[in-house]
N, C-alpha and C positions, 0 to 999 in steps of 0.2 A: 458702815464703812467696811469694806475690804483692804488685809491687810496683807502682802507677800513677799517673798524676800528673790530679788533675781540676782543670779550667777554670771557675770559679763564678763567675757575677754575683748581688749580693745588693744591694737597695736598700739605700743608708746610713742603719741604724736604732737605736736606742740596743738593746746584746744581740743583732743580727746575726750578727757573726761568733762571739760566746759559743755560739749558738742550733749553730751549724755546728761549732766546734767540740765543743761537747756529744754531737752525733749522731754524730759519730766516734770519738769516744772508749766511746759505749754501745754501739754497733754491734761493739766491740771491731777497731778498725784503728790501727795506731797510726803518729803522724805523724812523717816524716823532714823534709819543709822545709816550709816555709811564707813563701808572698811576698801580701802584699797590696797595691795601687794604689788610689787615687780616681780616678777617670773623672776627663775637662777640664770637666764641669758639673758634678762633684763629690756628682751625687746617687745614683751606684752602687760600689759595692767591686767590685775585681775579685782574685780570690781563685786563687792556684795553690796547688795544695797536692800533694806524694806523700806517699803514704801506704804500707803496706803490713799484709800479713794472710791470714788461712789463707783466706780467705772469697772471694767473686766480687765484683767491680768495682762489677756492677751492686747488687748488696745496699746499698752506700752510696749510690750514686747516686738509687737511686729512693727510700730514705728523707730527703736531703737535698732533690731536688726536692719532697717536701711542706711543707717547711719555709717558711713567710707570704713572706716578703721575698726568695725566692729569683727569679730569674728566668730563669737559665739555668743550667745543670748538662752540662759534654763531659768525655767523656775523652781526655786528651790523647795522642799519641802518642810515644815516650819522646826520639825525634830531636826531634821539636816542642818539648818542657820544654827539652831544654838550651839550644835556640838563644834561648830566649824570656828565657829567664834568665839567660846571657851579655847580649844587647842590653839588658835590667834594668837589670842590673851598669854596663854602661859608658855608659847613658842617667841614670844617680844619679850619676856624677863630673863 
């Protein structure tokens, strides 16, 4: 199994993050965390997500980047996720 973590910005839309997770779920990847943020002008979600699956990185990437509301789509690198996610953690206390 392949395991990675992607970096999504999504305009904040009513069914945005449904829209995303639906493509992952069809795509057949299935999801290990999930962190979501508002932007400080509140009009974008910023979406971490890992995932994992028999399949290649990019197969969900490039179906998510077609997705209306999407606006960014990286994949992050695994040292990247954790520090991003610790600073999360003790940025919400």
């Amino acid at each position: 199994m392949i395991q990675f973590t992607l970096q999504v910005r999504v305009r904040q839309s009513e069914g945005a993050l449904v829209r995303i997770l639906g493509v992952t779920r069809r795509r057949r990847f299935d999801l290990l965390h999930l962190t979501v943020d508002t932007t400080e002008d509140g009009h974008f979600l910023d979406i971490q997500m890992t995932v994992q699956a028999d399949r290649a990185e990019n197969t969900l990437v490039r179906q998510i980047e077609k997705l209306e509301d999407v606006s960014q789509v990286e994949v992050v690198e695994p040292d990247d996720a954790a520090s991003e996610r610790r600073a999360a953690r003790s940025s919400a206390r």
